[in-house]
C-alpha positions, 0 to 999 in steps of 0.5 A, a space after each residue: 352252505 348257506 343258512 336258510 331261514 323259512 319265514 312262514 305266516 298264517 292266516 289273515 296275515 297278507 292282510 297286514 297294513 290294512 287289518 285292524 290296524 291299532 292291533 297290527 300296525 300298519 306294515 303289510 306282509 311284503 314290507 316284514 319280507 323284504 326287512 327280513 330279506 334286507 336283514 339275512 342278506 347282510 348276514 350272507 343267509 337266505 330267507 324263503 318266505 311262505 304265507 298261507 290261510 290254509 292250514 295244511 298247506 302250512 303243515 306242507 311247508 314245515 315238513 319241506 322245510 326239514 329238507 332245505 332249511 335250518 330253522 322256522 320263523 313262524 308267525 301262526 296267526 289264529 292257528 297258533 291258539 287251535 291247531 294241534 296238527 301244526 304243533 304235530 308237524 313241528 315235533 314231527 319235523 324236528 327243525 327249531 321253531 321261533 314262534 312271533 305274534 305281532 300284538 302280545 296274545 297275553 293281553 288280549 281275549 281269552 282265547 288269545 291267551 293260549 299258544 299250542 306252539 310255544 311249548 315246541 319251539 325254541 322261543 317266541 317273539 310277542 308283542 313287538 309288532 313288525 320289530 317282532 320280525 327281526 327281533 326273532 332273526 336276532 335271536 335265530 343268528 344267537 340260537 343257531 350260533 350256539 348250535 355250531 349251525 353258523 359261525 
C-alpha cells in the first residue's frame, strides 16, 4: 500500500504569494503542492492536497482522511488559534497530525500566540516559511518510520 499524505490548508492560505507578503513570503499554495508532490513522489508516497476557508469542510476532510490516509499535514491558518471543533476532529480522528505555520506565531500578536492544535498533534513546523512544508514531510517520513507504517 502506498503512504498517503492529506496536505490540508486553511484559510486565507490559496491567498499565498500575494498576502502580506513580508510575513508569508511570496510562494502560493500551488507551488508548496506541487514541492510537496515532487517530494512524496521520489519516496513512492502520495500526496492529496485540500485548501478550505470553511471551517467544517476542514473538519469534513480529516474525518475522511482517517479512511485513506496515514497522516495529516495541517496547515490551520487562524483556525488553528480558535477552533476547538478542528482540535475535536483531530482527537476524534485519531490519525497523527504535523502541525505548520509559515511565520512563527510565537513572535507575533497575542492572540497568535497560542495553538488548540499542537497539543493533539505529533509535532509542529513554525517559522520556516514554505520550507515548513518539506520540513514537516521530513519529519512524517521519520514519524511514520518509527511506527512500522513505512519501511
Amino acid at each position: 500500500m502506498k503512504t498517503r499524505i492529506l496536505l490540508l490548508n486553511g484559510p486565507n492560505l490559496n491567498l499565498l504569494g500575494g498576502r502580506e507578503p513580508a510575513v508569508y513570503g511570496r510562494t502560493t499554495l500551488r507551488e508548496i503542492e506541487r514541492s510537496v508532490q515532487v517530494l512524496a513522489e521520489a519516496w513512492g508516497w502520495e500526496v492529496v492536497c485540500f485548501q478550505s476557508n470553511h471551517e467544517g469542510m476542514l473538519i469534513d476532510r480529516i474525518q475522511a482522511a482517517t479512511a485513506d490516509s496515514q497522516l495529516i499535514i495541517f496547515n490551520p491558518g487562524a483556525y488553528g488559534h480558535t477552533s476547538i471543533a478542528l482540535r475535536d476532529a483531530i482527537v476524534a480522528g485519531g490519525i497523527p497530525v504535523i502541525e505548520v505555520h509559515l511565520s512563527n506565531i510565537f513572535a507575533r500578536e497575542d492572540f497568535r500566540r497560542r495553538s488548540l492544535i499542537a497539543p493533539v498533534a505529533v509535532g509542529a513546523i513554525i517559522g520556516f516559511g514554505a520550507d515548513g512544508y518539506r520540513l514537516a514531510m521530513e519529519a512524517a517520513r521519520h514519524y511514520l518510520a518509527g511506527k512500522g507504517v513505512i519501511a
